[in-house]
C-alpha positions as CSV (number, residue, x, y, z in Angstrom):
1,X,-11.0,22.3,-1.7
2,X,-9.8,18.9,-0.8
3,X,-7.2,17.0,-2.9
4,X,-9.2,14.2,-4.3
5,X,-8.1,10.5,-4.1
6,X,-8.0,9.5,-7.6
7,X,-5.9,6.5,-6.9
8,X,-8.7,4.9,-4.2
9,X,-11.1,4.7,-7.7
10,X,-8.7,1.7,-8.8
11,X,-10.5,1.3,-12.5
12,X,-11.3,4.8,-13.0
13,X,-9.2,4.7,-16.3
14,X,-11.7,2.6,-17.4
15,X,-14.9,4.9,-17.2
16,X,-13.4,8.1,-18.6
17,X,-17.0,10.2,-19.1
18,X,-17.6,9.5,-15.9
19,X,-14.4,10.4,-14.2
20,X,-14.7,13.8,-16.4
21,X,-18.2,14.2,-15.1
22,X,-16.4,14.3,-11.8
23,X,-13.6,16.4,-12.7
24,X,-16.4,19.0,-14.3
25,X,-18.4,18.6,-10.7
26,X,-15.3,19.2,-8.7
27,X,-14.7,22.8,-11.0
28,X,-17.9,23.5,-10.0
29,X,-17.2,23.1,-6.3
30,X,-20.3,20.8,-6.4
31,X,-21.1,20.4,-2.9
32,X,-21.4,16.3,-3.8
33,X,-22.3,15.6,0.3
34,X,-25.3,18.0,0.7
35,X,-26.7,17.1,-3.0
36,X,-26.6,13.4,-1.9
37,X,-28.3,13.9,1.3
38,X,-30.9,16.4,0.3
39,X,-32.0,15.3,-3.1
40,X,-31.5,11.5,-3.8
41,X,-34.9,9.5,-2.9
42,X,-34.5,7.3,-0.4
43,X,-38.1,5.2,0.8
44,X,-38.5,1.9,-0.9
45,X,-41.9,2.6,-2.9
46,X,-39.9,5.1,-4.4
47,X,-37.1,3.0,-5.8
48,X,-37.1,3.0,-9.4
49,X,-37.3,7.0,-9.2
50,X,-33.6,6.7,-7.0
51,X,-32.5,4.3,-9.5
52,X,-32.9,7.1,-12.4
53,X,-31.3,9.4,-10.3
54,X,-28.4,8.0,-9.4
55,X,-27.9,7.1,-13.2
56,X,-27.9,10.6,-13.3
57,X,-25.7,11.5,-10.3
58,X,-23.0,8.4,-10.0
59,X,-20.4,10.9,-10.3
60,X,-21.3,12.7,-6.9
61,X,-21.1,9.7,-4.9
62,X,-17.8,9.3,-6.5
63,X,-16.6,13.4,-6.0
64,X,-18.3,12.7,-2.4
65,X,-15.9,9.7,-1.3
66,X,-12.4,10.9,-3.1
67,X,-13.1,14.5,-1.8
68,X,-13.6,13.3,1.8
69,X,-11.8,15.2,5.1
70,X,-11.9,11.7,7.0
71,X,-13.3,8.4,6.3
72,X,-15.7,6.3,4.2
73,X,-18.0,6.0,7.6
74,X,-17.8,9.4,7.9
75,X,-18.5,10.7,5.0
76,X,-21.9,7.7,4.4
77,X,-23.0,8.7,7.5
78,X,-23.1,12.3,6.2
79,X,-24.8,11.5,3.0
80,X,-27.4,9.5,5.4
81,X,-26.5,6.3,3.8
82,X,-24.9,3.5,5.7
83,X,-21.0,2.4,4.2
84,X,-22.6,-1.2,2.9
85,X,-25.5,0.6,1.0
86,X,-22.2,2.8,-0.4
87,X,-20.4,0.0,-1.7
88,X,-23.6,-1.8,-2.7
89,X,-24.1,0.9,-5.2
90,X,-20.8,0.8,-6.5
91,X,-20.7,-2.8,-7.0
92,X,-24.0,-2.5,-8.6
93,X,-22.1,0.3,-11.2
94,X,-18.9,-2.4,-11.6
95,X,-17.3,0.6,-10.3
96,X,-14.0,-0.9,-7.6
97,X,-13.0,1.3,-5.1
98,X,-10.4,0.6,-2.3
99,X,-8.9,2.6,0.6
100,X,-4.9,1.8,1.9
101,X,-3.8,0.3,3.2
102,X,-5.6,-2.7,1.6
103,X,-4.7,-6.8,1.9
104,X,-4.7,-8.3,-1.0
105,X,-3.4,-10.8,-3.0
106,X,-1.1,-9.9,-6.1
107,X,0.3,-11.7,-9.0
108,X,4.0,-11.9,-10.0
109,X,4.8,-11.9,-13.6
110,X,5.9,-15.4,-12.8
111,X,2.2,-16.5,-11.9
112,X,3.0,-16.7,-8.2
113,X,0.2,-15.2,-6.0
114,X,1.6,-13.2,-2.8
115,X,-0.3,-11.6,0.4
116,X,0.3,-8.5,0.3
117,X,-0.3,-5.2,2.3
118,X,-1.0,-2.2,-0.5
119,X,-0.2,1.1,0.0
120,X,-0.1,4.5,-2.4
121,X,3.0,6.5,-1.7
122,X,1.7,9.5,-3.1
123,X,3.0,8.1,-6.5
124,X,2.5,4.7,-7.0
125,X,1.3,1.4,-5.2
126,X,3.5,-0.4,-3.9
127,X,3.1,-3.9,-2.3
128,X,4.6,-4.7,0.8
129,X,5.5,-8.3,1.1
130,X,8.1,-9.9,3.9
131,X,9.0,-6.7,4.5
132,X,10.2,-5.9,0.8
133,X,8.4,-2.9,-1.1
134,X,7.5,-3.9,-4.7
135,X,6.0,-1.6,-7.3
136,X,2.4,-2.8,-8.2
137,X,-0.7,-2.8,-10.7
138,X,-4.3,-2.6,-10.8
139,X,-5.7,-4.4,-13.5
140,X,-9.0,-6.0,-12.4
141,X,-6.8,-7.9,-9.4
142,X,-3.1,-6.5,-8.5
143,X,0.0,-7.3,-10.2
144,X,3.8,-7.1,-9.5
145,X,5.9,-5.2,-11.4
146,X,8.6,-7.6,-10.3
147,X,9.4,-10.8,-9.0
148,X,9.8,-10.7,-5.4
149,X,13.0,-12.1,-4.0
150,X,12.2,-16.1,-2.8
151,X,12.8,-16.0,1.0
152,X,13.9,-18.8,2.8
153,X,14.0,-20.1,6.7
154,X,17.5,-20.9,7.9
155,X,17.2,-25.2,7.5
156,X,17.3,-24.5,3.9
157,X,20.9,-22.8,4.3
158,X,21.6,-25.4,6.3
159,X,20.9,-28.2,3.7
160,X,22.6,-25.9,0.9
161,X,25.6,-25.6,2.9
162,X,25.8,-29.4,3.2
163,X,25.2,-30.1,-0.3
164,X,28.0,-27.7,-1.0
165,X,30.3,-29.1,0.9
166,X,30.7,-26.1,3.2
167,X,32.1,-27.1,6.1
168,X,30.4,-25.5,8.9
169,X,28.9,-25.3,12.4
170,X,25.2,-24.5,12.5
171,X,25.4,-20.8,14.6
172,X,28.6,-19.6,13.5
173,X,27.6,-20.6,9.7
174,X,23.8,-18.2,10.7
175,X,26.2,-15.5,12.1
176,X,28.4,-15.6,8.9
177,X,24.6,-15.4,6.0
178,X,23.2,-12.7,8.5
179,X,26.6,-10.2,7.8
180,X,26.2,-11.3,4.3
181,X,22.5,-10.5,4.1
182,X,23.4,-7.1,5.6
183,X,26.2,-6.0,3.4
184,X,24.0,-7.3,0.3
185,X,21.0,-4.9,1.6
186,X,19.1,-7.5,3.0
187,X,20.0,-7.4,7.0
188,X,16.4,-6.2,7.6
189,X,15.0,-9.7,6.7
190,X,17.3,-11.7,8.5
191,X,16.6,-14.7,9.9
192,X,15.0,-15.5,6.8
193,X,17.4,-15.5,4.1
194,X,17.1,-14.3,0.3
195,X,17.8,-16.3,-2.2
196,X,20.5,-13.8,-3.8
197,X,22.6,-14.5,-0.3
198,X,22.4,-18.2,-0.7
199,X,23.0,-18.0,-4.0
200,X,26.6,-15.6,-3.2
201,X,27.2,-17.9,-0.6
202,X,26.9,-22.0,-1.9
203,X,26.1,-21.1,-5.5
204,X,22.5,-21.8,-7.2
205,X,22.7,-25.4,-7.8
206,X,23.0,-26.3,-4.1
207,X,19.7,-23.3,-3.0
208,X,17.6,-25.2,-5.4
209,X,18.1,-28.9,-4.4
210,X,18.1,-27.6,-0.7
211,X,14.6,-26.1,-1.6
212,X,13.2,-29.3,-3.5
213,X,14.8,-31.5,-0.4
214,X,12.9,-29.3,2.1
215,X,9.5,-29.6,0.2
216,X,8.0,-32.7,1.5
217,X,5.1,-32.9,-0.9
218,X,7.0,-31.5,-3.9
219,X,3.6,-29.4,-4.4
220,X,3.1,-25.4,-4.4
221,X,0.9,-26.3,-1.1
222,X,3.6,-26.8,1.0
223,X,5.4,-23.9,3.0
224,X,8.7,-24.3,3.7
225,X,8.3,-23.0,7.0
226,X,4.8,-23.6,7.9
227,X,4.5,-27.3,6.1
228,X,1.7,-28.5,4.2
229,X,-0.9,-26.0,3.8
230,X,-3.8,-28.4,3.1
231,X,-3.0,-30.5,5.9
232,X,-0.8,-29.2,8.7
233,X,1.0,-30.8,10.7
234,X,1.9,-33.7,8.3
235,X,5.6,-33.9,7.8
236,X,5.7,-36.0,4.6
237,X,4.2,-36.7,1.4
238,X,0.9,-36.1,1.1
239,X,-1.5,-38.9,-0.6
240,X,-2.3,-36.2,-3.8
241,X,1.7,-35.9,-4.6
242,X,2.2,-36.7,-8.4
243,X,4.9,-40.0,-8.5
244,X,8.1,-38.8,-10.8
245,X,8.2,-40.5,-13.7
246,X,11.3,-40.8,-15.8
């Protein structure tokens, strides 16, 4: 019997009977596919008598899709059901299920929201993000189990150099942070720059005013390597920016 793939039911801690209904059916070697296909009703004038079986039966759709040899298509098209009327009846149960890898969104504990790529390594999820792996969380919407280290493009070293007072020329100064990112573990993100290198490198005090320098709009909508979000290609404050106040 296949393995089955808990981890793709992301809130299944949160419906224990039903998840032991499918642990009892998967015992049985409940043959989840053939019951679907052969014994759910399926023409509209009969819908109210497939709505009380599947409030009977959730738990084979469920042993059907974790206990699958290939994929979600696959296995709809063998129940005779189509993938959207699949998820349509999931949604419909509040029940969320994903396959990986999966783009997402995902919270820091600092607030910040990150794209992310999610995978399950057999253990855990883990969210890949600029090409760092980060432990992760479902809990309705994905979480970080750590901050991510802040990346920045090479203009900011720049500027942190100069506020420094590091005298430099601009190449040999990017040839001298990319050894330092690879001794400090971080040569596989070079040419953008973590913060810790920066940080070794010019101190704190100088990374942080070279970041709030670089932000033209002083405003979480502004990439510092993209620009203004909202509006790109503008290159300085936008109309919305807050005045400073003392």
């Amino acid at each position: 019997m296949a393995e089955l793939r808990w981890y793709e039911w992301l809130d299944r801690n949160y419906h224990p009977e039903l998840a032991q209904a499918v642990r009892e059916a998967y015992a049985r070697g409940e043959d989840a596919v053939r019951r679907i296909r052969e014994e759910r009703p399926r023409s509209e004038a009969r819908s109210w008598e497939a709505a009380d079986w599947w409030a009977e039966n959730r738990h084979l759709l469920l042993l059907a899709l974790m206990a699958r040899p290939g994929t979600i298509s696959g296995v709809a098209a063998s129940m005779g059901m189509s993938v959207r009327v699949v998820y349509s009846l999931l949604e419909g149960w509040r029940i969320h299920y994903a396959t990986f890898p999966l783009r997402a969104v995902a919270e820091a504990p600092s607030g910040e929201i990150h794209d992310a790529v999610i995978v399950w390594d057999g253990n855990r999820y883990i969210a890949r993000i600029h090409g760092m792996e980060i432990p992760a969380r479902w809990a309705y919407g994905w979480r970080l189990m750590k901050e991510p280290v802040r990346l920045y493009p090479p203009k900011v070293a720049l500027e942190a150099a100069r506020i420094a007072g590091y005298p430099y020329q601009a190449t040999p100064l990017m040839m001298e942070i990319a050894v330092l990112c690879r001794e400090m573990g971080y040569g596989h993100l070079f040419p953008r720059i973590p913060h810790p290198v920066l940080a070794m490198a010019f101190g704190d005090g100088p990374v942080v005013e070279a970041v709030r320098r670089a932000n033209a709009c002083g405003c979480v909508f502004y990439d510092l390597e993209q620009g203004c979000v909202l509006e790109p290609g503008r290159s300085g404050p936008c109309e919305d920016r807050i005045p400073e106040t003392s």
